[in-house]
N, CA, C and O atoms as a MOPAC input file, in Angstrom:
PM7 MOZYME 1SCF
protein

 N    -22.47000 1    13.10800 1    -2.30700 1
 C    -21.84600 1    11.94000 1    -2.88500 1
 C    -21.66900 1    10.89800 1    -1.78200 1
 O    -21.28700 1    11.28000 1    -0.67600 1
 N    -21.97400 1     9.33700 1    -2.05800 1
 C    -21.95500 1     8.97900 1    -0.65100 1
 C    -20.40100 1     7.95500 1    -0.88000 1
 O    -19.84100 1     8.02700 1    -1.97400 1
 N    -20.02200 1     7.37200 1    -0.17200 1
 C    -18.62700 1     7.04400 1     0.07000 1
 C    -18.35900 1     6.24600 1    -1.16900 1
 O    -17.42900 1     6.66500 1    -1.85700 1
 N    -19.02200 1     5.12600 1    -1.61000 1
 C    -18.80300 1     4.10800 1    -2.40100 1
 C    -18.31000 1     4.91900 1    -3.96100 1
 O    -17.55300 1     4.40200 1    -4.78200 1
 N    -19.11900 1     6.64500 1    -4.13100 1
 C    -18.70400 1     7.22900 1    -5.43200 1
 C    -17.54100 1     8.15300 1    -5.05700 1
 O    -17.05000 1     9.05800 1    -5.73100 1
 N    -17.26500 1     7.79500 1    -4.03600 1
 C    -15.90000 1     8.65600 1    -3.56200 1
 C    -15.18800 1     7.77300 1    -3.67700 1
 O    -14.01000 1     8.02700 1    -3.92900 1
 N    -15.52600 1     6.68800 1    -3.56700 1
 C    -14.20700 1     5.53900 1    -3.00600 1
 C    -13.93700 1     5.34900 1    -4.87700 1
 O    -12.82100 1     5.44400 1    -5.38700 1
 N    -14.97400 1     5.12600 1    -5.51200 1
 C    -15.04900 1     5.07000 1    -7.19000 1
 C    -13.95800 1     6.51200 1    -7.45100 1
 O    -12.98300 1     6.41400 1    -8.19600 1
 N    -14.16100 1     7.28800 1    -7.01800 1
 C    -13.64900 1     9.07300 1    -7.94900 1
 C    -12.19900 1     8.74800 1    -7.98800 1
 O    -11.75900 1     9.72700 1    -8.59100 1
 N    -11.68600 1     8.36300 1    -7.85300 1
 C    -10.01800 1     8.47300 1    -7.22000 1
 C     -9.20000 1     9.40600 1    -7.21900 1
 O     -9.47600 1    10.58800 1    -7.42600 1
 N     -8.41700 1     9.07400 1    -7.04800 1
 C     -7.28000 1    10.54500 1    -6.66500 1
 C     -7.34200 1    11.49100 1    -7.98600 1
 O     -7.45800 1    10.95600 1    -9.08900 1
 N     -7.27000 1    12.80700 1    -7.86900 1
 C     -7.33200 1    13.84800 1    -9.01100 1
 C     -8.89200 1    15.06300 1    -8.65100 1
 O     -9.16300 1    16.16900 1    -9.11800 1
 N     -9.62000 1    14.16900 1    -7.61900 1
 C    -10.80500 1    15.05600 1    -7.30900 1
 C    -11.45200 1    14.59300 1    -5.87000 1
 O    -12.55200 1    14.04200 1    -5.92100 1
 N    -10.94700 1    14.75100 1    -4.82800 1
 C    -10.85700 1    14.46800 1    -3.43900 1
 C    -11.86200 1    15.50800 1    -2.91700 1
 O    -11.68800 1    16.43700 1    -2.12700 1
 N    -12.99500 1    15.08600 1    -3.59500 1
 C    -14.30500 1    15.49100 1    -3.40600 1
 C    -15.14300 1    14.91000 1    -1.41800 1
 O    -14.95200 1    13.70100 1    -1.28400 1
 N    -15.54500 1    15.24100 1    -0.73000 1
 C    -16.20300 1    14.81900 1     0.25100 1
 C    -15.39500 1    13.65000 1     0.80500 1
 O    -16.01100 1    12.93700 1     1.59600 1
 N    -13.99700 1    13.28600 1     0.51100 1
 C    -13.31100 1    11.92000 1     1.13500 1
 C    -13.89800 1    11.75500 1     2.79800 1
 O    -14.56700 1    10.86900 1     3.32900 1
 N    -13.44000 1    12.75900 1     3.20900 1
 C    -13.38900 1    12.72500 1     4.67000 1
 C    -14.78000 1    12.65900 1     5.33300 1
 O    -14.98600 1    12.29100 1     6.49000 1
 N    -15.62300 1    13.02700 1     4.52400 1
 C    -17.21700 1    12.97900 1     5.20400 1
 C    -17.30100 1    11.82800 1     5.46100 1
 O    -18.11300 1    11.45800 1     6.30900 1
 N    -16.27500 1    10.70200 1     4.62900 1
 C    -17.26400 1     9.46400 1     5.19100 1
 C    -16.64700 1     8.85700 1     6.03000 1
 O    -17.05700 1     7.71100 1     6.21400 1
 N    -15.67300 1     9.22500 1     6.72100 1
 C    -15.09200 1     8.57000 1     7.46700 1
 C    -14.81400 1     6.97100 1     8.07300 1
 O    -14.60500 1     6.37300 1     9.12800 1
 N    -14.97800 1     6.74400 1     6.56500 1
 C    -14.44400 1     5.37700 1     6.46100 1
 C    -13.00800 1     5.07600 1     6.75300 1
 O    -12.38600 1     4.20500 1     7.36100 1
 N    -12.65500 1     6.49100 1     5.85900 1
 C    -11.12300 1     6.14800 1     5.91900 1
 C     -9.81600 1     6.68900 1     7.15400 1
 O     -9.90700 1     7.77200 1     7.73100 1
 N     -9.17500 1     6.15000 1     7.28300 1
 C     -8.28300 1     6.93800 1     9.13500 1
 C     -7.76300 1     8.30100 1     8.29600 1
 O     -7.87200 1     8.55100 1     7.09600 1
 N     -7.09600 1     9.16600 1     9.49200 1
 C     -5.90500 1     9.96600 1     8.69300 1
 C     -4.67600 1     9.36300 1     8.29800 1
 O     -3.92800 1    10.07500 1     7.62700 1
 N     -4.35100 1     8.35200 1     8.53500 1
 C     -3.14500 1     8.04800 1     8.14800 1
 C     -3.41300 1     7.83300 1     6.49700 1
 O     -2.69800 1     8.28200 1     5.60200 1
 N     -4.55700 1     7.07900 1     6.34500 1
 C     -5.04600 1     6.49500 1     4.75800 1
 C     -4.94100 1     7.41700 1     4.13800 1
 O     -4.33200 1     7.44300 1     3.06800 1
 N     -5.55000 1     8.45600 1     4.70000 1
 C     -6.11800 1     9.61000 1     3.37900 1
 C     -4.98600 1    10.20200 1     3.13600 1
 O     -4.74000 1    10.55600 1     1.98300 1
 N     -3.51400 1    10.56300 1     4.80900 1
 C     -2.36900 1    11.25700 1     3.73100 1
 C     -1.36600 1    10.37400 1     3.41300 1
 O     -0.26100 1    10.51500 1     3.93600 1
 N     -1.55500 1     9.59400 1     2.73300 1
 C     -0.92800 1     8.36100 1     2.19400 1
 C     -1.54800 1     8.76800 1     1.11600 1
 O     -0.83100 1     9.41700 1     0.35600 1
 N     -2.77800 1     8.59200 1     0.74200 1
 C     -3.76100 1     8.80500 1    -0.90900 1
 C     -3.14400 1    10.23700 1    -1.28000 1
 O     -2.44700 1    10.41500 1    -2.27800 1
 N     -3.55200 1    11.44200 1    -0.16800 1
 C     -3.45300 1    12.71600 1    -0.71300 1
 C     -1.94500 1    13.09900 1    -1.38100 1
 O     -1.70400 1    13.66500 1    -2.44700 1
 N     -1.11600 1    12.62900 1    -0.45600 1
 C      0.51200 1    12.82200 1    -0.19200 1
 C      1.34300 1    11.60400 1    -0.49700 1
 O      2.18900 1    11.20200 1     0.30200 1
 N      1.06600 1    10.92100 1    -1.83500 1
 C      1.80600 1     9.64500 1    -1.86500 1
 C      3.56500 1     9.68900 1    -1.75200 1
 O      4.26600 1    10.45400 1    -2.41400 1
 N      4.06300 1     8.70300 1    -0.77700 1
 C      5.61300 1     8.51200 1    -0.63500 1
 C      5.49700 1     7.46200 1    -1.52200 1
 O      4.60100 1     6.63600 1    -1.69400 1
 N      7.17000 1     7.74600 1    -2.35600 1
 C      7.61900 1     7.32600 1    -3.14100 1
 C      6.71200 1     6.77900 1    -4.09800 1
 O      6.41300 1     5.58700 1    -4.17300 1
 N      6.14500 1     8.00700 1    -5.07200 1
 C      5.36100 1     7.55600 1    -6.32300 1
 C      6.34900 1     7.78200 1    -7.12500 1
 O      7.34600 1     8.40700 1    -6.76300 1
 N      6.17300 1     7.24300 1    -8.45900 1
 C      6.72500 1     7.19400 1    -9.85900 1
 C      7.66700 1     5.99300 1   -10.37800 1
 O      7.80300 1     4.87400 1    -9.88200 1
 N      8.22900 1     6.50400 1   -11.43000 1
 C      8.96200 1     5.46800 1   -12.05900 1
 C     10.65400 1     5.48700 1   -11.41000 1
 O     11.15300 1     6.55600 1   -11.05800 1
 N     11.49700 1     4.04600 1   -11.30500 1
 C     12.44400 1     4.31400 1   -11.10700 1
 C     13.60800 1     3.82500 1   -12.08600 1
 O     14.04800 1     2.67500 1   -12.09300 1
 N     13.98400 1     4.72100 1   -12.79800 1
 C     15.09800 1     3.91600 1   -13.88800 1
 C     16.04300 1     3.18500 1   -13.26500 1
 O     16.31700 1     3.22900 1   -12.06600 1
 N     16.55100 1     2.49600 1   -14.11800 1
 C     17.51900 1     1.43200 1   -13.68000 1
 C     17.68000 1     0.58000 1   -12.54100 1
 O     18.75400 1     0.28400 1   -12.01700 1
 N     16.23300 1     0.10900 1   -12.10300 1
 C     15.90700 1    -0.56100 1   -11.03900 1
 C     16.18600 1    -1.97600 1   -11.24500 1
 O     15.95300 1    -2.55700 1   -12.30500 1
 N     16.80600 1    -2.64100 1    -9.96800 1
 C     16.95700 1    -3.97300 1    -9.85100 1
 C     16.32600 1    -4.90600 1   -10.07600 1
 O     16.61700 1    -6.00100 1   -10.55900 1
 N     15.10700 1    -4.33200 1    -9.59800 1
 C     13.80800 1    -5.19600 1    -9.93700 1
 C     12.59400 1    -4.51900 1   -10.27700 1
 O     12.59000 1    -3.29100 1   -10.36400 1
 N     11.59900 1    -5.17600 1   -10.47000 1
 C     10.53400 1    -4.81000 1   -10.61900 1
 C      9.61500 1    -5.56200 1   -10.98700 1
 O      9.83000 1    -6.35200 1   -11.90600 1
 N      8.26100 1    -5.49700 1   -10.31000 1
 C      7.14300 1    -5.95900 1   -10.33300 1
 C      5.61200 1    -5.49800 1   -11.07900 1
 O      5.45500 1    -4.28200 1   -11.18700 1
 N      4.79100 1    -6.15000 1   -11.45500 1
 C      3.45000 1    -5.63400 1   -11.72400 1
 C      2.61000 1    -6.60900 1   -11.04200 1
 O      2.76600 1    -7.82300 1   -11.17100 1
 N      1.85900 1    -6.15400 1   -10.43000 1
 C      0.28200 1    -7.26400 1    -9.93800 1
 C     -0.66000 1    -6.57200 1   -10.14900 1
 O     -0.75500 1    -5.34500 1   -10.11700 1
 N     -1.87100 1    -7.84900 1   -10.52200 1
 C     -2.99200 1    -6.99300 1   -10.40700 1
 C     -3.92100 1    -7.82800 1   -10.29200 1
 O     -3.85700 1    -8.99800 1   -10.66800 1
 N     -5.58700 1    -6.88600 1    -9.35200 1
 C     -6.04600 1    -7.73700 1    -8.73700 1
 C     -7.58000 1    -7.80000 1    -9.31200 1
 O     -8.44000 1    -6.92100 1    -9.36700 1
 N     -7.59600 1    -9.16900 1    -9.71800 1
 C     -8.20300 1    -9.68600 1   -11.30000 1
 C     -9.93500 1    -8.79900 1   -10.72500 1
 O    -10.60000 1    -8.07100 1   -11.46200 1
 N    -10.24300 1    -9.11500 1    -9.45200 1
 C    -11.68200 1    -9.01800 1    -8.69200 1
 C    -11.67400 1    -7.31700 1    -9.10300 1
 O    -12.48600 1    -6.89400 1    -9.92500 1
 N    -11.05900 1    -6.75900 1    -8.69700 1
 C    -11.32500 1    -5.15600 1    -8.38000 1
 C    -10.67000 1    -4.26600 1    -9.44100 1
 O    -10.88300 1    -3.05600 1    -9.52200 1
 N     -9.76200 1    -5.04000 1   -10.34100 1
 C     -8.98800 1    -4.11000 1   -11.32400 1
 C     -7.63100 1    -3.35400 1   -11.06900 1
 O     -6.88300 1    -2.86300 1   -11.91500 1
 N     -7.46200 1    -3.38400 1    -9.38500 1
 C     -6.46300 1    -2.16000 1    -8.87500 1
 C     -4.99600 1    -3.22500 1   -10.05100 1
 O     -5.01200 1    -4.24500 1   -10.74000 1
 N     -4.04600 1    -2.26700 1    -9.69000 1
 C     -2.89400 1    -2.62900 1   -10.27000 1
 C     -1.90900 1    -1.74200 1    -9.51600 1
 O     -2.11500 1    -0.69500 1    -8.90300 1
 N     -0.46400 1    -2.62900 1    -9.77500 1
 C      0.25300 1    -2.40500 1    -8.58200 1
 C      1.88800 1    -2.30600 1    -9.57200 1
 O      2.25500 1    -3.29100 1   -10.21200 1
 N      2.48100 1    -1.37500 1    -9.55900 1
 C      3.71500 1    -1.71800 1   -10.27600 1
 C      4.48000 1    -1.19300 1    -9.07100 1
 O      4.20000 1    -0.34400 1    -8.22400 1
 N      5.77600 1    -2.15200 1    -9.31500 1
 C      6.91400 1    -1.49800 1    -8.15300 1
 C      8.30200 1    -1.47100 1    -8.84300 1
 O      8.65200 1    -1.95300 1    -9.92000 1
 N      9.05700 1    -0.70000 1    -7.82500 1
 C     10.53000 1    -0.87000 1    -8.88200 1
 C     11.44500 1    -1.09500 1    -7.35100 1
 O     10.77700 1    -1.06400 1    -6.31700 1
 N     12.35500 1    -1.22900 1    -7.28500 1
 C     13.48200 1    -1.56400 1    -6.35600 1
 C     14.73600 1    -1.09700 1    -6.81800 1
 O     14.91100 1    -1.10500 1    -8.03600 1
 N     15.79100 1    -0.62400 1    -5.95700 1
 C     16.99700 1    -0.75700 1    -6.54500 1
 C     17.41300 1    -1.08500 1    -5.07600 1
 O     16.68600 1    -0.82600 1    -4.11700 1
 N     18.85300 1    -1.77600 1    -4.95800 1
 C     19.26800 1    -2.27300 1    -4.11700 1
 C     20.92700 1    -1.87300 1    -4.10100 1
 O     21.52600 1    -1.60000 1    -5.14100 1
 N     21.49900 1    -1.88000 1    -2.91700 1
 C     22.73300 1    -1.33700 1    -2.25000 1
 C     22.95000 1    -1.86100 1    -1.34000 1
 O     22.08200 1    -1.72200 1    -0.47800 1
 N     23.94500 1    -2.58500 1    -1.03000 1
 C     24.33700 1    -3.49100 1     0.04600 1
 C     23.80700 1    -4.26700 1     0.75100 1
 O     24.21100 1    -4.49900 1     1.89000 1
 N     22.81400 1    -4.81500 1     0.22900 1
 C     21.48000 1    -5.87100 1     0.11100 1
 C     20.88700 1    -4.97300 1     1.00700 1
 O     20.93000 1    -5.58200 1     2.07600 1
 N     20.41200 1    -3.99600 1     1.18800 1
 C     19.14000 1    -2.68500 1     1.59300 1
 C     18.43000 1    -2.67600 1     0.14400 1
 O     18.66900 1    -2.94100 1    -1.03400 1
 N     17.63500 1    -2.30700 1     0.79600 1
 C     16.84300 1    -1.60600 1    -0.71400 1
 C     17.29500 1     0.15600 1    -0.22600 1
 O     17.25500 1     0.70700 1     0.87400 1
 N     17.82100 1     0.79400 1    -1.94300 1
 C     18.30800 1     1.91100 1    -1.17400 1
 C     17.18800 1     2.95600 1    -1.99800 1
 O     17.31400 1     4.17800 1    -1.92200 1
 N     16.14800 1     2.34400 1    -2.74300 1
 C     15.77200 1     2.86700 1    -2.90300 1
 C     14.14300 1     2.38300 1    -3.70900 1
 O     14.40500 1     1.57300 1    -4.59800 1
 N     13.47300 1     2.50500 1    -3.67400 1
 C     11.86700 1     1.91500 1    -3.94400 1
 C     10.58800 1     2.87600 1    -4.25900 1
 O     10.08700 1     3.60800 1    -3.40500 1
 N     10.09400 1     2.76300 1    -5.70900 1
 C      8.76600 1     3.44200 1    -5.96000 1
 C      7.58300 1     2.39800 1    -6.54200 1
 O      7.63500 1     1.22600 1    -6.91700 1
 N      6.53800 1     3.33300 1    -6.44300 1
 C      5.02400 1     2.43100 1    -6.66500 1
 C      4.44000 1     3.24500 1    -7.94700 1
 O      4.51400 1     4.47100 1    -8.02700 1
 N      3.94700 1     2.55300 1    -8.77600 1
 C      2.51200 1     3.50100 1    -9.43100 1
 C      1.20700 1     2.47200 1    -9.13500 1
 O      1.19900 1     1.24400 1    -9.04800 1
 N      0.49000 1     3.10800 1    -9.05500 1
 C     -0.72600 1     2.43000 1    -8.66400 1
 C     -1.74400 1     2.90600 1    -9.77900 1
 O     -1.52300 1     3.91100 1   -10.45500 1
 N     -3.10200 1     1.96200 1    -9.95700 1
 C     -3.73100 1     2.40900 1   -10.02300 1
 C     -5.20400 1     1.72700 1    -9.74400 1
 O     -5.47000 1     0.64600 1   -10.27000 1
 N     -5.93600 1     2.24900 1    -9.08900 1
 C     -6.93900 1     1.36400 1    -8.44900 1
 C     -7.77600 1     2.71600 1    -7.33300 1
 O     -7.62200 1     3.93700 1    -7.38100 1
 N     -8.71000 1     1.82900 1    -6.34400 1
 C     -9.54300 1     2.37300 1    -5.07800 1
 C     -8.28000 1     3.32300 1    -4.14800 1
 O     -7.08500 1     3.08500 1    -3.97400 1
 N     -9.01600 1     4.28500 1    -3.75100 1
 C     -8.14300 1     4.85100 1    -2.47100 1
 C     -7.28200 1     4.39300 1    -1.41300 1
 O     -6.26500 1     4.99500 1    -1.06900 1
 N     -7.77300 1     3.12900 1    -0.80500 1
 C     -6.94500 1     2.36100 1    -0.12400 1
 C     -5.72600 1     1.77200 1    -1.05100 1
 O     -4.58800 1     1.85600 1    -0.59100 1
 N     -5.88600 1     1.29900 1    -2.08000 1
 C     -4.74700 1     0.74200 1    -2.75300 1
 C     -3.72700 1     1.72600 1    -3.18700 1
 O     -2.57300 1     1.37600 1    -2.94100 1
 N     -3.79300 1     2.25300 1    -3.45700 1
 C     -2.74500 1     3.61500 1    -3.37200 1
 C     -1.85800 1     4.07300 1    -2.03800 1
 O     -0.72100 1     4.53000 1    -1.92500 1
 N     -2.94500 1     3.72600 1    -1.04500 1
 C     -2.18000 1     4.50100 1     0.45500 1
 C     -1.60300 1     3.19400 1     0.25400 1
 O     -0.39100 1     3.25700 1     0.04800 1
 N     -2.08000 1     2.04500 1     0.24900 1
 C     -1.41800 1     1.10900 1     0.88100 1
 C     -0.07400 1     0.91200 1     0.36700 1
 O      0.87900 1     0.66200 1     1.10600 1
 N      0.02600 1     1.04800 1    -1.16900 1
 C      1.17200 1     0.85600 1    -1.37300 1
 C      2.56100 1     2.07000 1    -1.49700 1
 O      3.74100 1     1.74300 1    -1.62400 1
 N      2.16500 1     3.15300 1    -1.43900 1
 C      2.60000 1     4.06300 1    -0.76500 1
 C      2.74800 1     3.66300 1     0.99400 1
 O      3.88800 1     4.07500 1     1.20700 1
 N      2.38100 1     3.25900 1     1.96100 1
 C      2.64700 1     2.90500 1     2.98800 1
 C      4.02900 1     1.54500 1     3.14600 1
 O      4.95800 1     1.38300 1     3.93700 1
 N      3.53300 1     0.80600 1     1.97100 1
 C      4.25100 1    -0.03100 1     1.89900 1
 C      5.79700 1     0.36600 1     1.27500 1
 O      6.79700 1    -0.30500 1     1.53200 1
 N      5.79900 1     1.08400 1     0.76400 1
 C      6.90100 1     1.15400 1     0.11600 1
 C      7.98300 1     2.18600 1     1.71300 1
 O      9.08800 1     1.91900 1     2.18600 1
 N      6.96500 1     3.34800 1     2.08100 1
 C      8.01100 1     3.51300 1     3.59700 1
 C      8.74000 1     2.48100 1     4.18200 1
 O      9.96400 1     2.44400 1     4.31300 1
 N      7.65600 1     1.36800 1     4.64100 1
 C      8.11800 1     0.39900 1     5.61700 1
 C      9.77400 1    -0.19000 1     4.97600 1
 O     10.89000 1    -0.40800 1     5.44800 1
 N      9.25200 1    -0.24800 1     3.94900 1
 C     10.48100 1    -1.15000 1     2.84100 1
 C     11.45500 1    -0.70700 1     2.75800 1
 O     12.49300 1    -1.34500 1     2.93200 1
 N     11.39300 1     0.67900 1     2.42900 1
 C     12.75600 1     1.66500 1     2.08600 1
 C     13.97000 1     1.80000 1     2.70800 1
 O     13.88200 1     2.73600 1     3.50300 1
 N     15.09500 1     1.29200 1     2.72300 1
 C     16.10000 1     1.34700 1     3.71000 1
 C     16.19000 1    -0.21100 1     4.67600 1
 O     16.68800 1    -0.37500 1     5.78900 1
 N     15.70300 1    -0.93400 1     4.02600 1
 C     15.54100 1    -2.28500 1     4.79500 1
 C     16.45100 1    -3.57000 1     4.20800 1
 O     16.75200 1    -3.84300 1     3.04600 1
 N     16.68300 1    -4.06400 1     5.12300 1
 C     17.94700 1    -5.66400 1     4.25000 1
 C     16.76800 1    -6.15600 1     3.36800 1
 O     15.68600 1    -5.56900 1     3.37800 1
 N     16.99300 1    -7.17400 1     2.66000 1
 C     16.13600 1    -7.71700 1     1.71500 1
 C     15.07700 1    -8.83400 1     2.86200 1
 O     13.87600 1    -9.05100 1     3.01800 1
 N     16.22700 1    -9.25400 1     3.39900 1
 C     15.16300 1   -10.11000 1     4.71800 1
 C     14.09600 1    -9.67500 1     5.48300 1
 O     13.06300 1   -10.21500 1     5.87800 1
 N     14.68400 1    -8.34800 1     5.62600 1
 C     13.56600 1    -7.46300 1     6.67100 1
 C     12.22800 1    -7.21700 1     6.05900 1
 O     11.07600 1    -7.56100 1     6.32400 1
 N     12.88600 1    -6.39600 1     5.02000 1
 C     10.99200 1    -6.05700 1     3.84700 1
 C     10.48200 1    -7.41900 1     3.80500 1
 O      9.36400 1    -7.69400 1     4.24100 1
 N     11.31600 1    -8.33600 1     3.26100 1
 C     10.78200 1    -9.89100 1     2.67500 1
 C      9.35400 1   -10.23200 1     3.81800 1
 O      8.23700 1   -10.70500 1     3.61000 1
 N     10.03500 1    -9.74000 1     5.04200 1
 C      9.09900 1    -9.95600 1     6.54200 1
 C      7.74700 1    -9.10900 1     6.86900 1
 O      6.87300 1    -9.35800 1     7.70000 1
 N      7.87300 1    -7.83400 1     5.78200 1
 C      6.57900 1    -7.14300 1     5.95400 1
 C      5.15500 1    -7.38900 1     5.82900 1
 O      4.66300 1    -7.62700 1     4.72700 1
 N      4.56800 1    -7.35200 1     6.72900 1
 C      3.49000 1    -8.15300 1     6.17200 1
 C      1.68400 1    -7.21600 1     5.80200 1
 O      1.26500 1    -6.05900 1     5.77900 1
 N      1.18000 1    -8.51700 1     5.59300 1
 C     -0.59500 1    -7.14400 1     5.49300 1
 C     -0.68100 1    -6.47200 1     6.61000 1
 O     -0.77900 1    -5.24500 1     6.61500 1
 N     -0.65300 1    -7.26300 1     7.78700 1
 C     -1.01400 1    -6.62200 1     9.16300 1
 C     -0.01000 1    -5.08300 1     8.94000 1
 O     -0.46800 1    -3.94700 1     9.06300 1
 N      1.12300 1    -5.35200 1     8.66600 1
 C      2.37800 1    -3.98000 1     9.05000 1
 C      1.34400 1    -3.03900 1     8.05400 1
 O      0.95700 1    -2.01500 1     8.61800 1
 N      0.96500 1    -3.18700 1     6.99800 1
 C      0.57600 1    -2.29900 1     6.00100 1
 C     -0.57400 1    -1.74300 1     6.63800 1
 O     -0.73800 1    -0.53700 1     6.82100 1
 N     -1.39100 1    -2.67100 1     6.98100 1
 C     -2.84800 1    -2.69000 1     7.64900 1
 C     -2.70700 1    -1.19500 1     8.72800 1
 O     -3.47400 1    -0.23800 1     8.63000 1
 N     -1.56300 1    -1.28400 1     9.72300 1
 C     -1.40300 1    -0.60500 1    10.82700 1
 C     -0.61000 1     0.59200 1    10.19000 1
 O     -1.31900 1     1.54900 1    10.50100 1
 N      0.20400 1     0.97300 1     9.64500 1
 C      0.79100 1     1.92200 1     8.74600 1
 C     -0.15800 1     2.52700 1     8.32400 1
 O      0.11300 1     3.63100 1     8.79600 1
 N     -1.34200 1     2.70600 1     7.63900 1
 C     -2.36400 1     3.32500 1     7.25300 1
 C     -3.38600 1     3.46300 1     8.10800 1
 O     -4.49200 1     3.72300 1     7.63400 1
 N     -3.21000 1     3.30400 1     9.66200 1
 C     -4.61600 1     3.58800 1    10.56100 1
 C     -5.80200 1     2.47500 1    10.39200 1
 O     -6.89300 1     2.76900 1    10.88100 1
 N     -5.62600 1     0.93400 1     9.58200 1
 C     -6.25400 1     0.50500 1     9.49500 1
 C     -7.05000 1     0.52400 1     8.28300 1
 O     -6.85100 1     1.41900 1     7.46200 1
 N     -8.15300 1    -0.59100 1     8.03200 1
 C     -8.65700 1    -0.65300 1     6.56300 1
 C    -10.24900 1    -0.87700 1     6.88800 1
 O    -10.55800 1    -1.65900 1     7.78800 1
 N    -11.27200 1    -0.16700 1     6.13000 1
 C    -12.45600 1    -0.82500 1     5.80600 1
 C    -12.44800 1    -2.40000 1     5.47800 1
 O    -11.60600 1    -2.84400 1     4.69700 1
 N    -13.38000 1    -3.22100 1     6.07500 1
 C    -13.66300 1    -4.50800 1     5.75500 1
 C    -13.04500 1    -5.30700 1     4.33600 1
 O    -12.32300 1    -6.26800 1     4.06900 1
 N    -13.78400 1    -4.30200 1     3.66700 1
 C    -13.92100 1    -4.50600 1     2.10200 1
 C    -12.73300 1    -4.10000 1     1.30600 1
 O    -12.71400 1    -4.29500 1     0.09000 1
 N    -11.34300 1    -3.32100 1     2.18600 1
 C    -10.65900 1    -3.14800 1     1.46000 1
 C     -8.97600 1    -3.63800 1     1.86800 1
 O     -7.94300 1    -2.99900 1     1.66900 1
 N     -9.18800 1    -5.30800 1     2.64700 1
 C     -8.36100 1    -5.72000 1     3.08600 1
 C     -6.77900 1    -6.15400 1     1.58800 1
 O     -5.55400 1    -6.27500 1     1.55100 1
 N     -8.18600 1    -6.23500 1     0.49400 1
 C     -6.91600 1    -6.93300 1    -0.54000 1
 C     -6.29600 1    -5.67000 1    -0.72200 1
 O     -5.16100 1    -5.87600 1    -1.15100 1
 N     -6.59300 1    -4.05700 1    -0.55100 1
 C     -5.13300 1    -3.53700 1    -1.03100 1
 C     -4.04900 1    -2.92900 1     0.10800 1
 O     -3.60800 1    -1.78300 1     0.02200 1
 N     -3.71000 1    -3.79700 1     1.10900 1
 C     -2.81200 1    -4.41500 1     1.77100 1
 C     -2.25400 1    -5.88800 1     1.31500 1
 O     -1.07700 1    -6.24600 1     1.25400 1
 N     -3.11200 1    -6.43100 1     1.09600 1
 C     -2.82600 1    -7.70400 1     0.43600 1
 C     -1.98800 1    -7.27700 1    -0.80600 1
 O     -0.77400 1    -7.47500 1    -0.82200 1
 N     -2.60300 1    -6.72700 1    -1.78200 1
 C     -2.05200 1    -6.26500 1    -3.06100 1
 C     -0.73600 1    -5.34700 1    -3.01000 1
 O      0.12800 1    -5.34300 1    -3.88700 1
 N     -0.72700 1    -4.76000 1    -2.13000 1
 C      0.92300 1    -3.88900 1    -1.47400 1
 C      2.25500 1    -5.23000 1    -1.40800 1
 O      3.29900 1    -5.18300 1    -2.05800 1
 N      1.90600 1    -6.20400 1    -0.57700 1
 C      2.59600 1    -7.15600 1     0.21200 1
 C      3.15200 1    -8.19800 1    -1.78000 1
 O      4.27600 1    -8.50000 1    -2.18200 1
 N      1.85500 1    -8.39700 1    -2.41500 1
 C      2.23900 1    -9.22000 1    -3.64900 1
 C      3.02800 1    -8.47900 1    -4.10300 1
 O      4.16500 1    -8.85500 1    -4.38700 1
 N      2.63100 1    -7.31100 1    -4.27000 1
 C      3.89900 1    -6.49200 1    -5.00000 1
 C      5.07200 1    -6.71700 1    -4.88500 1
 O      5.80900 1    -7.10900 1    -5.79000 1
 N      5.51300 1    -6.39700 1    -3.25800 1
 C      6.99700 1    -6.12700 1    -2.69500 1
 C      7.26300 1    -7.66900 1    -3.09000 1
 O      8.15700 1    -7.58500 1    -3.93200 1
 N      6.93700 1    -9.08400 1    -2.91300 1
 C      7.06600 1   -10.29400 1    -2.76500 1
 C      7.42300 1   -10.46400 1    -3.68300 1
 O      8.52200 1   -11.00900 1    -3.77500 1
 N      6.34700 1    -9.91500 1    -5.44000 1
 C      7.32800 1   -10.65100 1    -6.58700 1
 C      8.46400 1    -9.68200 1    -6.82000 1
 O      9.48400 1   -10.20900 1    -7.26400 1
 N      8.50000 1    -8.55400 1    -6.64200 1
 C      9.62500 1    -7.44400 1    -6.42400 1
 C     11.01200 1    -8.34500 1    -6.01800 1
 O     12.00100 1    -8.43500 1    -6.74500 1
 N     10.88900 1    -8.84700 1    -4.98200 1
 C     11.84200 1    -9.39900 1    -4.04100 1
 C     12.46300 1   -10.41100 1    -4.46100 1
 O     13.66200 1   -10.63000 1    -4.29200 1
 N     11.29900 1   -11.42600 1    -5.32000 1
 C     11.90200 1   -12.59200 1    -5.47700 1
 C     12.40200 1   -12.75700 1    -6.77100 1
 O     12.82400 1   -13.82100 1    -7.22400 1
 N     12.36000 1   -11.92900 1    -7.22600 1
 C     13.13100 1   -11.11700 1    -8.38500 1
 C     14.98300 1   -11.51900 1    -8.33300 1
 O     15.82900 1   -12.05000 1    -9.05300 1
 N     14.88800 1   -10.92500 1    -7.11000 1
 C     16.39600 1   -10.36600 1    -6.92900 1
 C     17.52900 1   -11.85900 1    -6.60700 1
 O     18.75800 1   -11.93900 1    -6.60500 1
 N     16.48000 1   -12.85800 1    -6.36900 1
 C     17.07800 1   -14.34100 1    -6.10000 1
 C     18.17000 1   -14.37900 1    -5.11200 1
 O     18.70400 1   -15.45000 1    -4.82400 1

């Protein structure tokens, strides 16, 4: 299978990922081992994006505690990178003033995951829209 039908398979059959070594280790246990997946009831906020070119989609939830976020999940659904990424993204976020996350940027996501293939800069990009309309939510 060569990378592009791996990068297509998505999570549920993690067939040959690593042969192609496109992706770092940080990416793949971000994809394999997602932090903070699922739904979060009674969240402060919450977001959906999605990215019209590639299809990925991005939902987030927030809840907030003493202007921290005390607590933050993702569902994703899209390419392998978009998943780590926003799983990466949501670490950085977790436990942060609203100012601080507000400050996270592609690059932080970019480096949190070992870096990105060329081609798969928007789902760092697509992590960052998330947290942003997430955020600006909360006014």
């Amino acid at each position: 299978m060569d990378c592009l039908s791996v990068h297509q398979a998505q999570r549920g059959k993690l067939i040959n990922i690593r042969a192609c070594n496109m992706y770092s280790a940080q990416l793949l246990d971000h994809f394999e081992h997602p932090r903070n997946s699922g739904e979060l009831p009674g969240a402060d906020a919450c977001s959906r994006i999605e990215n019209p070119a590639c299809g990925d989609i991005l939902e987030l939830a927030i809840k907030i505690d003493a202007g921290r976020i005390a607590s933050i999940r993702f569902r994703a659904k899209g390419c392998v990178p978009a998943m780590a990424c926003a799983s990466a993204m949501t670490v950085l976020a977790n436990g942060k003033s609203l100012r601080d996350a507000a400050a996270i940027s592609r690059g932080d996501v970019e480096r949190a995951v070992g870096g990105l293939p060329a081609a798969s800069g928007h789902a760092a990009q697509l992590a960052i829209d998330g947290l942003q309309a997430a955020l600006s939510k909360l006014g």
